[in-house]
C-alpha positions in Angstrom: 12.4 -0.5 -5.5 13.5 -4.0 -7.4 16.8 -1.5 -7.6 17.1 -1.3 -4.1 16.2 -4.7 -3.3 18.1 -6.8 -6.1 21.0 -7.1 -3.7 18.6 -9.9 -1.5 16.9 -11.6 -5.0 20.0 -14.4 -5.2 19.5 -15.0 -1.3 16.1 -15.6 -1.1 14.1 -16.6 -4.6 14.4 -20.6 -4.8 16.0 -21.5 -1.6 13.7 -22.5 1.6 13.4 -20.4 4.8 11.7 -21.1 7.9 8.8 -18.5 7.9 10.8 -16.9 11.2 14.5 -16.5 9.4 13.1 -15.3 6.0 11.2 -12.0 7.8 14.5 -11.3 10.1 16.5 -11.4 7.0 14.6 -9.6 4.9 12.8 -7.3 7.6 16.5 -6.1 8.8 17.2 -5.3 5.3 13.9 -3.1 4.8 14.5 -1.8 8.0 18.0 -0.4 7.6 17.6 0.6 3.6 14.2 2.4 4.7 14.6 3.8 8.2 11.5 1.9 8.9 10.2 -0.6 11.5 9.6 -3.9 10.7 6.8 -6.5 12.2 6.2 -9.6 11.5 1.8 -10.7 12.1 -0.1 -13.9 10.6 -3.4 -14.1 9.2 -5.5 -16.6 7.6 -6.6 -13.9 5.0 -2.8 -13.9 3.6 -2.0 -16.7 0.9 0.0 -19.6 1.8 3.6 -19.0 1.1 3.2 -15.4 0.0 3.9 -12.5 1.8 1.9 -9.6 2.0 2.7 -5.8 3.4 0.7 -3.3 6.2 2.0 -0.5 6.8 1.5 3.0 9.0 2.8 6.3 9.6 2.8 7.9 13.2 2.8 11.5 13.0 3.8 11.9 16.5 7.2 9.4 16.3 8.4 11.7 12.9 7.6 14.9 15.4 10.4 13.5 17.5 13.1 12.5 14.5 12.2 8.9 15.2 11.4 6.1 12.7 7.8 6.8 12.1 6.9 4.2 9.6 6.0 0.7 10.4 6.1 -2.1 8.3 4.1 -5.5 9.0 4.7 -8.6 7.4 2.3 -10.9 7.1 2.4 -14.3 6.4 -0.2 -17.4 7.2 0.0 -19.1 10.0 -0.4 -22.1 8.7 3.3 -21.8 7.1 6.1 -23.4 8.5 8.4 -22.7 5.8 8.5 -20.0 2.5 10.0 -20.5 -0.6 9.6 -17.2 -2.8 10.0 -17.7 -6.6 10.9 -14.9 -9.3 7.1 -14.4 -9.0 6.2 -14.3 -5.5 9.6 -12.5 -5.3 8.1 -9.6 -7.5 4.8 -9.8 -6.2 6.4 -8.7 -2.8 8.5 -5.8 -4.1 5.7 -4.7 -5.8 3.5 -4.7 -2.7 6.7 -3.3 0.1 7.0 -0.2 -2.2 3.4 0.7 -2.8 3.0 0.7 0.7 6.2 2.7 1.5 5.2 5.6 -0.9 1.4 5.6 0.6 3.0 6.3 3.8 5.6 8.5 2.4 2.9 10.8 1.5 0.8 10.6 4.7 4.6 12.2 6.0 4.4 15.0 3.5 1.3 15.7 4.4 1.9 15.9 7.8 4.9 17.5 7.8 3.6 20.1 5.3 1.2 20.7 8.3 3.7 21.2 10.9 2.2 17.6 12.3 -1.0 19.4 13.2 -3.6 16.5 13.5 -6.9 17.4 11.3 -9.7 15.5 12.3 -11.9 14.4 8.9 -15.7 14.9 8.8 -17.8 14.5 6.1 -19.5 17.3 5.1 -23.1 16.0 6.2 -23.8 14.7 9.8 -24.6 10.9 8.2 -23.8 7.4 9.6 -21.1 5.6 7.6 -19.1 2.8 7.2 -15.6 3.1 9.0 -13.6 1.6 5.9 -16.0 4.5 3.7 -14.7 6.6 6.3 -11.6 5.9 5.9 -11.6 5.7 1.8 -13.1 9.3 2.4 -10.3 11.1 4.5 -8.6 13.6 1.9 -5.2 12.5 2.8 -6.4 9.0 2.3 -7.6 10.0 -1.3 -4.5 11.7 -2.3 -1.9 8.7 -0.8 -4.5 5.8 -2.4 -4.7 8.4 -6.2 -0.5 8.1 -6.3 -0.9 4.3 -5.8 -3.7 4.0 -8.5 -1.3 6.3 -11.1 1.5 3.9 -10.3 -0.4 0.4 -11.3 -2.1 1.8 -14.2 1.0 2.8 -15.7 2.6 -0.5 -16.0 0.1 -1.1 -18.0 -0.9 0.4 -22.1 -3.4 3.3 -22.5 -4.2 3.9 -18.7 -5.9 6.9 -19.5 -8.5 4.6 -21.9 -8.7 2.2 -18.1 -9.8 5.5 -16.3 -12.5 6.4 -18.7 -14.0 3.0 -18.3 -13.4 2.5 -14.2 -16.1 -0.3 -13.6 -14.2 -2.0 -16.1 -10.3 -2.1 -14.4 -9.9 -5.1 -12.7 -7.5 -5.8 -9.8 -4.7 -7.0 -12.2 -5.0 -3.4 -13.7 -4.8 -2.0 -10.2 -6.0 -3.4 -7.1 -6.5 -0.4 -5.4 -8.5 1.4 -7.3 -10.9 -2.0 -8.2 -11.1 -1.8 -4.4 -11.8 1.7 -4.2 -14.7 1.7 -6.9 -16.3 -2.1 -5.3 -15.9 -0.3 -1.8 -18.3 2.5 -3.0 -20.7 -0.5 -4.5 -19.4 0.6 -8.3 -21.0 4.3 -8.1 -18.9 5.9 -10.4 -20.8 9.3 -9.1 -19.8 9.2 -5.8 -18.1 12.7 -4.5 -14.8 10.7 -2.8 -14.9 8.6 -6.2 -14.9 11.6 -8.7 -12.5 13.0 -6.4 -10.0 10.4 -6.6 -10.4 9.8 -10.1 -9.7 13.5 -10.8 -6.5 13.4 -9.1 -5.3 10.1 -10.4 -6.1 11.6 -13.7 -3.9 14.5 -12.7 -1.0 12.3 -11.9 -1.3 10.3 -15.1 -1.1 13.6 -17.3 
């Protein structure tokens, strides 16, 4: 991805962009390298000046040979104007392709099911959180396990991190210190074994 992207690194680190020009020019970029549509939304959750990524897959747009993933921008709305160092730079990058192979795989997935819509259900008839809903959904598990593998590989010995997962913290990776604080830290939990099986699977 910083491959694909280098071409834009001399345009945009250092020099000052109205919040507005730097999505069009970058967004049109992503857009046409990708085959993806690109959004621009604010939020106050979003650090000033950075830039952060949402993404989705419809399953129904791919059906039809259409551009079926969506890429959202977000920025604060507080921000007027962005200026995106080596770091912030990076830190973007990091988060565009994360999100792009999460949604790659919801595509597999889909396609590998002739875009047949499966409904998840847990196994038991229990009320639940919508987000642990969400963190439970199989396809969810094996998109979120191939993010996980990813992060823990830039860094030494991520087998030794995934033996110790209350330990990882979100500069080891982000999503799965989310995953495991989602769960309240139960290491025992069925979707949390699960996912740590396959991101073992990956990492070996």
């Amino acid at each position: 991805m910083r491959e694909v992207c280098a071409d834009l690194e001399q345009t945009v680190i250092g020099q000052v962009y109205s919040v507005t020009d730097l999505i069009d020019f970058v967004g049109h970029f992503v857009a046409r390298r990708f085959r993806v549509s690109v959004l621009h939304a604010q939020a106050l959750e979003v650090e000033p000046t950075e830039v952060n990524i949402n993404a989705f897959y419809d399953a129904e747009r791919d059906e039809r040979k259409k551009p079926s993933i969506e890429i959202i921008m977000v920025t604060n709305p507080t921000d007027e104007y962005i200026i995106l160092d080596s770091d912030s730079w990076a830190l973007f990058v990091t988060r565009l392709a994360d999100s792009l192979a999460h949604e790659l795989i919801h595509m597999q997935q889909s396609r590998a099911r002739d875009f047949l819509f499966v409904e998840h259900r847990l196994k038991r008839n229990i009320a639940i959180d919508e987000n642990l809903l969400y963190l439970s959904n199989p396809d969810e598990i094996a998109a979120y396990a191939y993010n996980i593998a990813t992060e823990l590989k830039e860094h030494d010995n991520p087998i030794q991190k995934l033996r110790n997962p209350k330990a990882v913290t979100i500069v080891d990776s982000v999503n799965l210190w989310a995953y495991i604080n989602a769960f309240a830290q139960n290491i025992s939990n069925p979707v949390v074994k699960k996912l740590l099986k396959k991101v073992y699977k990956l990492l070996t």
